[in-house]
C-alpha positions as CSV (number, residue, x, y, z in Angstrom):
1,X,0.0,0.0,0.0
2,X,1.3,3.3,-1.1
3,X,2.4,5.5,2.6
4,X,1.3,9.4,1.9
5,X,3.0,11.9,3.9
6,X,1.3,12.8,7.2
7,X,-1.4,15.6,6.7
8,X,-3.9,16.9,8.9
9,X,-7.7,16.9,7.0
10,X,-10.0,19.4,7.6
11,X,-13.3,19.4,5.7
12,X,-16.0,22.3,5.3
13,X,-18.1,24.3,3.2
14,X,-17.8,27.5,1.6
15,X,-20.0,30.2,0.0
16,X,-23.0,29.8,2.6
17,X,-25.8,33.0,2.3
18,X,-28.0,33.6,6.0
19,X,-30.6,35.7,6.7
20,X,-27.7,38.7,6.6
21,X,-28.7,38.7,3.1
22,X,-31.2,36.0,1.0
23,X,-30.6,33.2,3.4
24,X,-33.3,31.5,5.2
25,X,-31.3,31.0,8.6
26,X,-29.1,32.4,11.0
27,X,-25.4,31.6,11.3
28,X,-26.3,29.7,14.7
29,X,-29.0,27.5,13.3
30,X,-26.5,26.8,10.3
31,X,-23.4,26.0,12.7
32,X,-25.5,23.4,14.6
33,X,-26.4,21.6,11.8
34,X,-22.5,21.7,10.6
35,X,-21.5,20.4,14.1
36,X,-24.1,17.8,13.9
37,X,-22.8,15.9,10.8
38,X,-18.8,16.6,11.6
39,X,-18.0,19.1,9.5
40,X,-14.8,20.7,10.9
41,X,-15.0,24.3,9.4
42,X,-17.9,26.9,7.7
43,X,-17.2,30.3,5.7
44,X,-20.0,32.4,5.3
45,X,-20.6,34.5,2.5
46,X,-23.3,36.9,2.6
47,X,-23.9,39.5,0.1
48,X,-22.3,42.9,0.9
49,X,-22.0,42.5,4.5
50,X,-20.1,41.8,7.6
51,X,-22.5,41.9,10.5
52,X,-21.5,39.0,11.7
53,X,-18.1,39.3,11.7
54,X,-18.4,38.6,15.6
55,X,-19.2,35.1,15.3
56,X,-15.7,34.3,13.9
57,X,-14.3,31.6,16.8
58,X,-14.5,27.9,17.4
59,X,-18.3,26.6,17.6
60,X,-17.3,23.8,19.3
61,X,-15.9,22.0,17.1
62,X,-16.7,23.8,13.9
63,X,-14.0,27.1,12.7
64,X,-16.5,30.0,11.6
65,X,-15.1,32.5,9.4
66,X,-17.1,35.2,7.9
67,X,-16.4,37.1,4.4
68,X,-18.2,38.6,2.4
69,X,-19.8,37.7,-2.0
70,X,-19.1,41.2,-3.3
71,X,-20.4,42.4,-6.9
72,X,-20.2,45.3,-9.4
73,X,-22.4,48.0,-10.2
74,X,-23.8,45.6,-13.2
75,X,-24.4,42.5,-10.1
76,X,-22.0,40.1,-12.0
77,X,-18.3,39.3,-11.7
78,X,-19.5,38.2,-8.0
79,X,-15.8,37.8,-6.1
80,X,-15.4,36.0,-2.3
81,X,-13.8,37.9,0.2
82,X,-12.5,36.7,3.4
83,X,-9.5,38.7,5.5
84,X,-11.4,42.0,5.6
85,X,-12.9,44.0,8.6
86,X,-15.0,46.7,6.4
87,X,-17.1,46.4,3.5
88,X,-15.6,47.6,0.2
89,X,-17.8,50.6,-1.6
90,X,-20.7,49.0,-3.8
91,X,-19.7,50.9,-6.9
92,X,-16.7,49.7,-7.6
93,X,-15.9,47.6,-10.0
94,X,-13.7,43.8,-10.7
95,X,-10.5,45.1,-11.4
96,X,-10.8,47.8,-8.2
97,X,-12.1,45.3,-5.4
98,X,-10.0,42.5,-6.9
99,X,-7.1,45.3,-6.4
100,X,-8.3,46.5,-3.3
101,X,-9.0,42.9,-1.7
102,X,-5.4,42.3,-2.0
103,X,-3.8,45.4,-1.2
104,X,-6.0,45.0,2.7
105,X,-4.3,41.6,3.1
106,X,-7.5,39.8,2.3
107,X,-8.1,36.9,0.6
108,X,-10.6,36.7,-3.0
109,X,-12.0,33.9,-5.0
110,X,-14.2,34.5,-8.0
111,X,-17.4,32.6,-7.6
112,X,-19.2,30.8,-10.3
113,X,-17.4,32.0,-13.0
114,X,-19.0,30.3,-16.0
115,X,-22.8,30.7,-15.1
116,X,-25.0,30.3,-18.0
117,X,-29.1,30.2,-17.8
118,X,-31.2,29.0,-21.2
119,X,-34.4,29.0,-19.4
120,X,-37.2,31.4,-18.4
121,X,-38.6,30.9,-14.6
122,X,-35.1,30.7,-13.0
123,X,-33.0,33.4,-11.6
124,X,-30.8,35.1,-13.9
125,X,-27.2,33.9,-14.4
126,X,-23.8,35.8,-12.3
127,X,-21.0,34.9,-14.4
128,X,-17.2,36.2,-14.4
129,X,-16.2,38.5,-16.9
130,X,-13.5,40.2,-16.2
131,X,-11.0,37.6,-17.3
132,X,-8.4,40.1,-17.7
133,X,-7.5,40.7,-13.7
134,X,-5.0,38.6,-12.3
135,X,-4.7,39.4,-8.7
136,X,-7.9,36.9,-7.6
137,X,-6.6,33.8,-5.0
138,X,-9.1,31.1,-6.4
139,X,-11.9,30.0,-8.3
140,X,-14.9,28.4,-7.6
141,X,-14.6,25.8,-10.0
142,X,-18.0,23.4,-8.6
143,X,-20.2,25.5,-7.5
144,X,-23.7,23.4,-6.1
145,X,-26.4,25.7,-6.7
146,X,-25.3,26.7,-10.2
147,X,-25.0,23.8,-11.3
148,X,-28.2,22.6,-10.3
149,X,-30.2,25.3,-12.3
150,X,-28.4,24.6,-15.3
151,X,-29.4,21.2,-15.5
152,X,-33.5,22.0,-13.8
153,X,-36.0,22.1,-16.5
154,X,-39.9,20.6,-16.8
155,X,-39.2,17.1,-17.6
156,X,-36.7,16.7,-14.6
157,X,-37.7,19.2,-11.8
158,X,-39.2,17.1,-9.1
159,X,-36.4,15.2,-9.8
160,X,-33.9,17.9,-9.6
161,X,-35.8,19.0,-6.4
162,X,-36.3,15.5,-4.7
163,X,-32.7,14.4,-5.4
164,X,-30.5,17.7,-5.6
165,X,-26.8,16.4,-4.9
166,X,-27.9,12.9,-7.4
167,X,-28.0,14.7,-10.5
168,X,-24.9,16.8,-10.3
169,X,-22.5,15.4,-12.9
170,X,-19.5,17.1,-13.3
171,X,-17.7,20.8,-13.0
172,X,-18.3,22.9,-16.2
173,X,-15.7,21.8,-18.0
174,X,-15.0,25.4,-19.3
175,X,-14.1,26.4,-15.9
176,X,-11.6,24.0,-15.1
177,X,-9.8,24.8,-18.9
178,X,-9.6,27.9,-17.6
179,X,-8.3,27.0,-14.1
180,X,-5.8,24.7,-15.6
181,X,-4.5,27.1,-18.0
182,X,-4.0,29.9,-15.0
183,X,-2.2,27.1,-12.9
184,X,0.4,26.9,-15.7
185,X,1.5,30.4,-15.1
186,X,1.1,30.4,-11.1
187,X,-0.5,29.2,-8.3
188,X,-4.2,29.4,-8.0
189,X,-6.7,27.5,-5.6
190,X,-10.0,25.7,-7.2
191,X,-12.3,25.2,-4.6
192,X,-16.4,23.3,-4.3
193,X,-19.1,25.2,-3.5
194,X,-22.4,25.3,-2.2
195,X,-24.0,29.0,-3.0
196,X,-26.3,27.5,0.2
197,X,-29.5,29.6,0.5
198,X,-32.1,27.0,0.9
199,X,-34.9,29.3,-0.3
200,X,-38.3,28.6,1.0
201,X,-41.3,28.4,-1.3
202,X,-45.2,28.7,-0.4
203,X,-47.5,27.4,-2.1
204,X,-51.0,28.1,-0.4
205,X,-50.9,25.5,2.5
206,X,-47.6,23.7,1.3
207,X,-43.8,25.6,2.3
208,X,-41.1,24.0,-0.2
209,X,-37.3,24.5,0.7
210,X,-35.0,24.1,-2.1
211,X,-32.1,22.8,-0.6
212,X,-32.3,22.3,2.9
213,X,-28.9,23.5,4.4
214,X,-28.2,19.9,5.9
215,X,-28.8,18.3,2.3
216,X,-26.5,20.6,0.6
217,X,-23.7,20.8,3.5
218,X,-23.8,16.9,2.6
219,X,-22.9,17.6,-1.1
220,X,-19.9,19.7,-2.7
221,X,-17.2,19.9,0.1
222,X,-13.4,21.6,0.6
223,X,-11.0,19.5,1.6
224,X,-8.1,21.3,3.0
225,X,-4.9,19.5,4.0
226,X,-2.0,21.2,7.1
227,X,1.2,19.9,8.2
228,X,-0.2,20.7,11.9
229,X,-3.2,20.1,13.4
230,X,-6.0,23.1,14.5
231,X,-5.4,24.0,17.9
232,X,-9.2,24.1,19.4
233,X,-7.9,26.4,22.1
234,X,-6.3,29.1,19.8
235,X,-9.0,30.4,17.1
236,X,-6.3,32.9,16.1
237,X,-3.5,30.3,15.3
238,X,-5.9,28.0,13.7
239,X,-8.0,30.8,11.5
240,X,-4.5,31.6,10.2
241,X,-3.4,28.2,9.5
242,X,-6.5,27.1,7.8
243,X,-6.1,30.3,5.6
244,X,-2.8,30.0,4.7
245,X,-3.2,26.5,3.7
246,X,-6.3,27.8,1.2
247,X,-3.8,30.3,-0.1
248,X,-1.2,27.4,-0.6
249,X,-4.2,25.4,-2.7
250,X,-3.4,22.8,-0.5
251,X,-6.9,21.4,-1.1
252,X,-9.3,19.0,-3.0
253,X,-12.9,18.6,-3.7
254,X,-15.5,16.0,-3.4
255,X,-18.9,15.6,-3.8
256,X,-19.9,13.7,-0.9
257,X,-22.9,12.0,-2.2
258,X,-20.7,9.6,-3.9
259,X,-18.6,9.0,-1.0
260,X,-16.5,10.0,2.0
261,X,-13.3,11.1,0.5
262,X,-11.5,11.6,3.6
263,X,-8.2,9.9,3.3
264,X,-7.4,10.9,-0.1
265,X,-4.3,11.9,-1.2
266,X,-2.2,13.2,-4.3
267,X,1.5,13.8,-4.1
268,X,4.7,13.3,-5.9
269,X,8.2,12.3,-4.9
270,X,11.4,11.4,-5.7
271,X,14.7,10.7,-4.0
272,X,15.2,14.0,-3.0
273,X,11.8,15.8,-3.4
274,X,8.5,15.5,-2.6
275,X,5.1,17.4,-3.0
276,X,1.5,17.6,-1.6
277,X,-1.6,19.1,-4.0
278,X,-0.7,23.1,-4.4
279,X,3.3,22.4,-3.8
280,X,5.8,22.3,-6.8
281,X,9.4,20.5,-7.1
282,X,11.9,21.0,-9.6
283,X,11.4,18.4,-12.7
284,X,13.4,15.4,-12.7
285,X,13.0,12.3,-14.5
286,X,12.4,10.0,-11.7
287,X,9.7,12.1,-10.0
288,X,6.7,9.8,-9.6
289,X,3.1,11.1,-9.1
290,X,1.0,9.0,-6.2
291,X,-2.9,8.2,-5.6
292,X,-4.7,7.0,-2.8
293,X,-8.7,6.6,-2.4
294,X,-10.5,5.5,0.6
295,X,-13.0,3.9,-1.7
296,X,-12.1,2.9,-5.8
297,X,-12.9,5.1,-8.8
298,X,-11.7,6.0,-12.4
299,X,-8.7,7.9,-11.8
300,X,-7.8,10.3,-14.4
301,X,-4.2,11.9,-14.4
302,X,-4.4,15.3,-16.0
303,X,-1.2,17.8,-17.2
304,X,-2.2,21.3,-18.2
305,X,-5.4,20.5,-18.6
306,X,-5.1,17.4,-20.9
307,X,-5.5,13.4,-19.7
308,X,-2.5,11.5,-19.9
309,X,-3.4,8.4,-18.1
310,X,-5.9,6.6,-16.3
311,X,-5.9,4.2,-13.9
312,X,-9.1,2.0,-11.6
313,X,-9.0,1.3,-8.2
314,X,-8.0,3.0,-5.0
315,X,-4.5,3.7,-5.8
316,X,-2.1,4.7,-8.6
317,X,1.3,5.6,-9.8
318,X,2.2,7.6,-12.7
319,X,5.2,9.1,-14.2
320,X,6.2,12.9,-14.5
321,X,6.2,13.8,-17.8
322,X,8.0,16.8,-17.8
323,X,7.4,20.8,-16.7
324,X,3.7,21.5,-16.4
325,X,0.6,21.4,-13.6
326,X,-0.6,18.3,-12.5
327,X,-3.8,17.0,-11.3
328,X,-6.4,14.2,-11.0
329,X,-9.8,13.4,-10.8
330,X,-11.7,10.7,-9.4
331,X,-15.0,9.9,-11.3
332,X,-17.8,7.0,-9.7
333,X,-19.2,5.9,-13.5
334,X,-19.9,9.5,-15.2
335,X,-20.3,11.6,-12.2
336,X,-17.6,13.4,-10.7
337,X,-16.6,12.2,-6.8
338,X,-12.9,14.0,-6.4
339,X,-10.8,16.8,-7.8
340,X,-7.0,17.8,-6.3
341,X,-5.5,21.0,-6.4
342,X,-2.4,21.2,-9.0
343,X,1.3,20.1,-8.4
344,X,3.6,22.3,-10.4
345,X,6.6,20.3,-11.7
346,X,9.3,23.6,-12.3
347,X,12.1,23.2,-14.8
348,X,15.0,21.6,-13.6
349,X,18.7,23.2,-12.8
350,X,21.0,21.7,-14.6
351,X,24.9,21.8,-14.9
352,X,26.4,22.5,-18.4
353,X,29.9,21.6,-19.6
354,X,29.7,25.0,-21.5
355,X,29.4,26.9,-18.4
356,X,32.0,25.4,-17.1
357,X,30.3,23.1,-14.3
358,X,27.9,26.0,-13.0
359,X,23.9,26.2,-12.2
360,X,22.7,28.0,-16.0
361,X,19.9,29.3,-13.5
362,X,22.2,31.2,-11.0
363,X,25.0,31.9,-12.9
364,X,23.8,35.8,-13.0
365,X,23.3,35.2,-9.6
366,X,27.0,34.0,-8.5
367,X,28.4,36.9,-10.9
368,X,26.4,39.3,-8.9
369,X,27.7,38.0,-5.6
370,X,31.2,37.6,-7.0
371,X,30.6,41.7,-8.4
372,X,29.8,42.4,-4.3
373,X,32.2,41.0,-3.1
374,X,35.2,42.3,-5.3
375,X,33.4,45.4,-4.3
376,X,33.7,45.2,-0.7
377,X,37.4,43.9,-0.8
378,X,38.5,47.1,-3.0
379,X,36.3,48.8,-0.1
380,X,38.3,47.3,2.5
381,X,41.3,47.3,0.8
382,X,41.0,51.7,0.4
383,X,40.3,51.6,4.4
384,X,43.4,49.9,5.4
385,X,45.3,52.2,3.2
386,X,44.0,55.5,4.7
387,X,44.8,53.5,8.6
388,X,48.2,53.4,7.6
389,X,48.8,56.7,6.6
């Protein structure tokens, strides 16, 4: 059996709406129902607003953090933001709070990116536009809800209403082409979603709620993986480990109506290197990319975007080929069950008889350092001179 390295695995849910804004509970009612089926942390998302910012602690033994869904004047190009104490200005727009998120020391992800409606009855779409900003953290690349009105229509609604984690498939594969193709330029986390509202319906004497918040807290979930455990008795320490591991995309995604996919694990080593989901390790040819499942699946190894191999079962091994971002996939039959975070395989340093011996990479490098310090011997050299006269 293949022997991961030892990670700490905390799962939750992210992009969860209360009665802060169109919600139908509170925060409180929502964290008991998290501690009751052993979820280990929550971040909230209302629209446009932090009053709860308060409720930020240890709930038990559920982490509550509270951001904030923020939108332009147009309400699309709707952008998670977690790390802030104020509200940003409603007016502003993608490329300014994307900007400003940053520059506060908060933390953005853009949220259903690639939302498409084809259907009257339904609320209107939110998608991403503004493609051209670079300074975002991550991308929602499963998001629940949206994925569940794209697929509702006549022929399939009590379905769709009766069985809402069931029918979801896949991520939009647009959005993960679009992931993949960031992650071969630099780091950038893909996360699951829920957009959790569960909006209540009334219909004379019958009340409807479309997704009950424990259905969907049991569906799309973040998995996020720390070489040290949470300390329960220090919310600062653990809010800012739990955070920097999101920023480190040291994460993966299941839907957990196919499964429990605690357990899993992704990495890559070789002799002298070795990387978890979101590291990277300089390429060399006998770096060998490892899979474990709790439960067996169609694994599919994926470089920049394209699958190279597959593999059934609960574990797998698979050779590097060469510079690029990694990832896998675990599919139960056509529906989707796990998605990993990227491993970045760097390009390698490499000696070269032409350069006599020396690192190509840091040869600038070692003539700088050998500049500075021919420097500060003629610098030393004019002080001893000026002591002995």
């Amino acid at each position: 059996m293949l022997k991961p390295p030892k990670l700490y695995e905390y799962v939750g849910a992210i992009h969860i709406h209360t009665k802060d804004s169109d919600g139908s509970k509170t925060h409180e009612e929502i964290i008991r129902i998290a501690d009751k089926i052993h979820l280990d942390f929550l971040l909230f998302t209302d629209h446009m607003t932090l009053a709860h910012k308060g409720l930020e602690n240890w709930h038990n033994k559920v982490l509550v953090l509270v951001g904030y869904e923020i939108h332009d004047p147009a309400n699309i190009n709707h952008y998670l933001a977690f790390g802030l104490d104020d509200v940003l200005h409603d007016g502003l727009e993608a490329p300014e709070y994307v900007r400003e998120v940053k520059e506060r020391g908060g933390f953005g992800i853009i949220a259903h990116p690639d939302e498409v409606r084809d259907r009257e009855g339904i609320p209107p779409a939110f998608p991403w536009t503004a493609w051209e900003v670079n300074g975002y953290d991550g991308i929602e690349i499963w998001n629940h809800m949206s994925s569940w009105l794209e697929g509702v229509n006549k022929q399939n609604k009590l379905s769709y209403l009766f069985h809402p984690r069931s029918i979801l498939g896949t991520p939009a594969p647009e959005t993960l082409a679009k992931w993949d193709k960031v992650a071969e330029k630099r780091r950038v986390l893909g996360i699951g979603s829920l957009d959790a509202h569960a909006a209540e319906y009334h219909w004379g004497p019958i009340r409807l709620t479309i997704f009950p918040y424990k259905v969907q807290l049991q569906a799309i979930r973040t998995h996020v993986l720390l070489e040290r455990p949470l300390p329960y008795s220090d919310f600062g320490t653990a809010r800012s480990l739990l955070m920097n591991a999101l920023s480190k995309a040291q994460v993966f995604i299941s839907n957990y109506r196919w499964g429990n996919s605690r357990g899993f694990r992704f990495w890559c080593e070789s002799k002298k290197q070795r990387a978890i989901v979101g590291g990277a390790v300089r390429f060399h040819p006998s770096i060998v990319f490892k899979v474990l499942s709790p439960e067996p699946g169609t694994i599919r190894f994926i470089k920049n975007g394209r699958v190279i191999a597959t593999a059934e079962g609960t574990e797998a091994e698979f050779p590097v080929d060469g510079v690029g971002a990694y990832r896998v996939e675990i599919l139960k039959g056509e529906k989707g069950w796990v998605y990993s975070n990227h491993i970045k395989i760097l390009p390698a340093k490499y000696k070269s008889r032409k350069n006599g011996g020396k690192d190509k990479r840091t040869e600038s490098e070692s003539k700088r350092t050998s500049q500075k310090r021919r420097g500060k011997k003629r610098t030393q050299k004019k002080r001893d001179n000026r002591n002995r006269k």
